[in-house]
N, C-alpha and C positions, 0 to 999 in steps of 0.2 A: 845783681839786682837785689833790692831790698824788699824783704819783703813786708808788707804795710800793713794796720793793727786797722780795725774797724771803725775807729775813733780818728784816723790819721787819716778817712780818703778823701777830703779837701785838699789834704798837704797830695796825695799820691795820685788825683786828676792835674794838681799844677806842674807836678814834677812828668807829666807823662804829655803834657804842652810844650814843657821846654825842651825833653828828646827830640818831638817832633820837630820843633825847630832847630836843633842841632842838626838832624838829620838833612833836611832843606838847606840851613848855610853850610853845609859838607861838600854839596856839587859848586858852590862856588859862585852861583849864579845872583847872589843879593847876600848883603853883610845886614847882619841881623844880632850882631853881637850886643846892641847896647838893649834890646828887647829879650834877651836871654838875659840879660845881667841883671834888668829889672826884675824879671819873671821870679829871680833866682833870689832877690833880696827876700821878695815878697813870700816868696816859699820857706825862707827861714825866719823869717818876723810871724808867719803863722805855726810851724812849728814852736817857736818858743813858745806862742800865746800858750797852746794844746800844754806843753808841757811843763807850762808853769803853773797852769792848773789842775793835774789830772786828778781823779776821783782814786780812792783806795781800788776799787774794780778795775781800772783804767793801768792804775801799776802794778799790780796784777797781770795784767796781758801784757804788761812791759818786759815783768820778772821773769817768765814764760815762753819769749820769744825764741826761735829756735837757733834764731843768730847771735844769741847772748854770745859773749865767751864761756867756752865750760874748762872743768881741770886741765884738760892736757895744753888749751890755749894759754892758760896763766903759766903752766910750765915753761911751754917753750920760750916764752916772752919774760918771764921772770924769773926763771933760773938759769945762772950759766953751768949747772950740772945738776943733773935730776940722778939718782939711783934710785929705782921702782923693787919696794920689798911687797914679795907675796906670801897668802896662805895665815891663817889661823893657828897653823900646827896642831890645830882637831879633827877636822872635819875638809874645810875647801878653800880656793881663792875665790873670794865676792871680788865680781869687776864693775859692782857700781861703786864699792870703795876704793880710793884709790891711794898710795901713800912711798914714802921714802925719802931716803936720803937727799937735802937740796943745797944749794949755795942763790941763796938770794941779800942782792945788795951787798956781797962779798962776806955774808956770814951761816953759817953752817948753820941749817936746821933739822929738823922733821916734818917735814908736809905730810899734810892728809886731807883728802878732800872727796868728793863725791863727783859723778861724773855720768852725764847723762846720756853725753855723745852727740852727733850731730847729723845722722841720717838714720834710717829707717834698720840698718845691719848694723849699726853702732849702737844704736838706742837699747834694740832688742839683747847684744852683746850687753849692755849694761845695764840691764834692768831698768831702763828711765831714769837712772838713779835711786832706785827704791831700794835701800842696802838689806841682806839677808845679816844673820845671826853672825857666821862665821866673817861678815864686813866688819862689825863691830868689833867681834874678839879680836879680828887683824888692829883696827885700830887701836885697840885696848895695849896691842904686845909691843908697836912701834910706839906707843906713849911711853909705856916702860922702860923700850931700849933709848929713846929718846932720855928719858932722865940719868939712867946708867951712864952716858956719855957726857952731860951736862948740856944737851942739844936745848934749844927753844923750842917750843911745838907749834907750827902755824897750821890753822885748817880754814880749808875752805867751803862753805855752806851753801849746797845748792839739791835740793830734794824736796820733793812733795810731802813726804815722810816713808819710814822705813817699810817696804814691805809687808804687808797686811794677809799674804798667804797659808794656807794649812800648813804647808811646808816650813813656812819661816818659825808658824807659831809649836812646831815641831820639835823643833829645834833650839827652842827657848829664845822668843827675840825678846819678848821685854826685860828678861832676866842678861839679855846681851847689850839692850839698850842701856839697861839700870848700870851696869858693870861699865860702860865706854863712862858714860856720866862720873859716876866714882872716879874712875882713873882721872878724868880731865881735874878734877877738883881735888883729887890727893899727888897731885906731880908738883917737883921739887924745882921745875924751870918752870920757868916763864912761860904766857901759851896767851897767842890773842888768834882772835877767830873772827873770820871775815864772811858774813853771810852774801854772795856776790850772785845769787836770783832769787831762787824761792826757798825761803828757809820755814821748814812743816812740821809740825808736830815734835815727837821725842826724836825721831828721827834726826832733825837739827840740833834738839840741844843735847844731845848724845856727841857730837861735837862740837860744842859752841860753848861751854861751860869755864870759860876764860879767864885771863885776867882781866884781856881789851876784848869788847866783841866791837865790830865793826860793822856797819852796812853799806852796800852802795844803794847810790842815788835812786835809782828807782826798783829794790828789792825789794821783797817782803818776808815778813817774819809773823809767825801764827802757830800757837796750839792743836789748828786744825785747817782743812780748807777752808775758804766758803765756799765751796760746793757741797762741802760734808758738813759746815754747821747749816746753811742753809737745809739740808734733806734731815737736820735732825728738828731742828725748829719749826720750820715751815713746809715738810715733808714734801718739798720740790727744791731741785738743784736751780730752777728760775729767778732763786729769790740770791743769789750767791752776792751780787752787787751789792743788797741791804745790807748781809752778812759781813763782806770786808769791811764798809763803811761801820758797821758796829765794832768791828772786832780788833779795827784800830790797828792795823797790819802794814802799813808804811815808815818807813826809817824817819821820816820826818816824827811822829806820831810815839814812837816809840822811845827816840831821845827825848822825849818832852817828859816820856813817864822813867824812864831811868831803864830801859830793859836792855840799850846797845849806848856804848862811849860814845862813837864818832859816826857821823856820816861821809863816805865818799865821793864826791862828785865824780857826775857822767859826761861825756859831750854832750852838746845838744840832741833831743832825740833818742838820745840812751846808746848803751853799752855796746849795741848792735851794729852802730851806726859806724863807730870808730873804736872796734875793741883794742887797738895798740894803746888808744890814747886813755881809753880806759885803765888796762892793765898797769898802764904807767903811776899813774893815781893811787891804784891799790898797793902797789910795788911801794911806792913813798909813804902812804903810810902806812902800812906794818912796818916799813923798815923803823919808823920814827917810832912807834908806839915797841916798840920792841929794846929802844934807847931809852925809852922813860923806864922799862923795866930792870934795865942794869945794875946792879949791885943790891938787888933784892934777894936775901936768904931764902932758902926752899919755906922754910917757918913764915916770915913775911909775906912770899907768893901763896902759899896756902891760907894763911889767913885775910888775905886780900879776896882771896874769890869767896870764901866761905862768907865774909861780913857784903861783898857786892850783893851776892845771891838772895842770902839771907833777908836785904834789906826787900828787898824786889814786893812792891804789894803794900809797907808799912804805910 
């Protein structure tokens, strides 16, 4: 069962019509199939409308949904061998980062991605995805081993932003977030980054600092929440809607001002709806965006993300 966004329950009263009628033409006693077909058009001609128009707030609760795909989904579906490297070699293993050895598209990488999980013992096991200090330093150490090998480095961007705890800030995360950043932007391979839900604050661009950044269709990418610029603005998290709509946080919105290469398309309805067909999408392109960086010198890749970055804002 899907479960339906606050903005969708015209589409989730039509679709809980046509069960009913499923359920009724199941005993066999009246065919009612061309009224379920109709029902059935009518339920995806209004989904597209909803989702052809959504508000920044709107994708938002898209980017968020719990049925997104998250890392270990894109693993399983897009690589045909994953090796998982742990630990920082300081201090701990962060298991909201995630990362290792992969073969996607039949070419050797370094995955590293964030991972929020997908129930209540998995979330918690992963910190929501909020990466602590020693997530960063891990990611720092497989960027490295990654260029030693001549790997490509693909990440995948899905986090609120990093960990905001005593704890974290204990243990130096902005100086762990500063140091990921660095490494993304001083590696001698290729590196395209895929933001595929909510990509927040330093958090994300601690790994998204690219050559290709990527978004899917209905992600978002933000300096902060709006729930957090809103409570700094208008000192009520109420006003979070105004916020996104200001803060310009949609992959549509974003390619316009130059901050992400590409967009990915979703199925209709978003990622949730049909994450194979998603994953398939994202799988194609980084493979492709990973073929345009071919025969780039580490000098070339490095000055390619410095002049990208750099320009961001001119």
């Amino acid at each position: 069962m899907i479960s339906y966004l606050d903005f969708e329950k015209p589409v989730a009263a039509l679709q809980a019509r046509i069960d009913e009628l499923r359920e009724t033409a199941d005993d066999g006693a009246i065919d009612i199939d061309a009224e379920i077909e109709k029902l059935q058009q009518r339920s995806t001609t209004m989904l597209a409308e909803l989702y052809g128009k959504l508000s920044p707030w709107q994708k938002t609760q898209v980017a968020r949904h719990a049925e997104r795909p998250h890392f270990r989904d894109f693993v399983s579906a897009m690589c045909s061998d994953f090796m998982p490297l742990a630990g920082d070699r300081a201090y701990a293993d962060d298991k909201a980062i995630q990362g290792g050895f992969a073969t996607i598209s039949g070419r050797k990488v370094m995955l590293i991605g964030h991972e929020k999980g997908n129930d209540t013992a998995s979330r918690v096991k992963h910190n929501f995805g909020m990466g602590m200090p020693e997530g960063y330093r891990k990611a720092v150490r497989l960027m490295e081993l990654a260029s030693r090998f001549g790997l490509p480095v693909v990440t995948l961007v899905d986090t609120s932003g990093a960990f905001p705890g005593v704890q974290a800030e204990e243990r130096g995360q902005a100086e762990a977030i500063a140091r990921a950043t660095e490494a993304c932007l001083a590696l001698n391979v290729s590196m395209v980054a895929a933001v595929v839900g909510e990509g927040g604050s330093g958090g994300a661009v601690a790994l998204a600092s690219a050559n290709r950044v990527l978004m899917m269709e209905h992600a978002i990418y933000s300096v902060i929440s709006p729930e957090g610029c809103a409570s700094i603005l208008w000192r009520t998290a109420d006003k979070a809607a105004d916020a996104a709509q200001a803060m310009q946080v949609t992959a549509q919105q974003l390619l316009t001002l130059g901050v992400i290469d590409r967009i990915v398309p979703e199925p209709l309805g978003g990622a949730h709806r049909e994450p194979q067909v998603a994953i398939q999408a994202l799988q194609k392109a980084i493979t492709e965006e990973l073929r345009t960086l071919d025969g780039l010198s580490g000098t070339q890749l490095r000055n390619q993300r410095a002049e990208k970055f750099l320009a961001l804002g001119s």
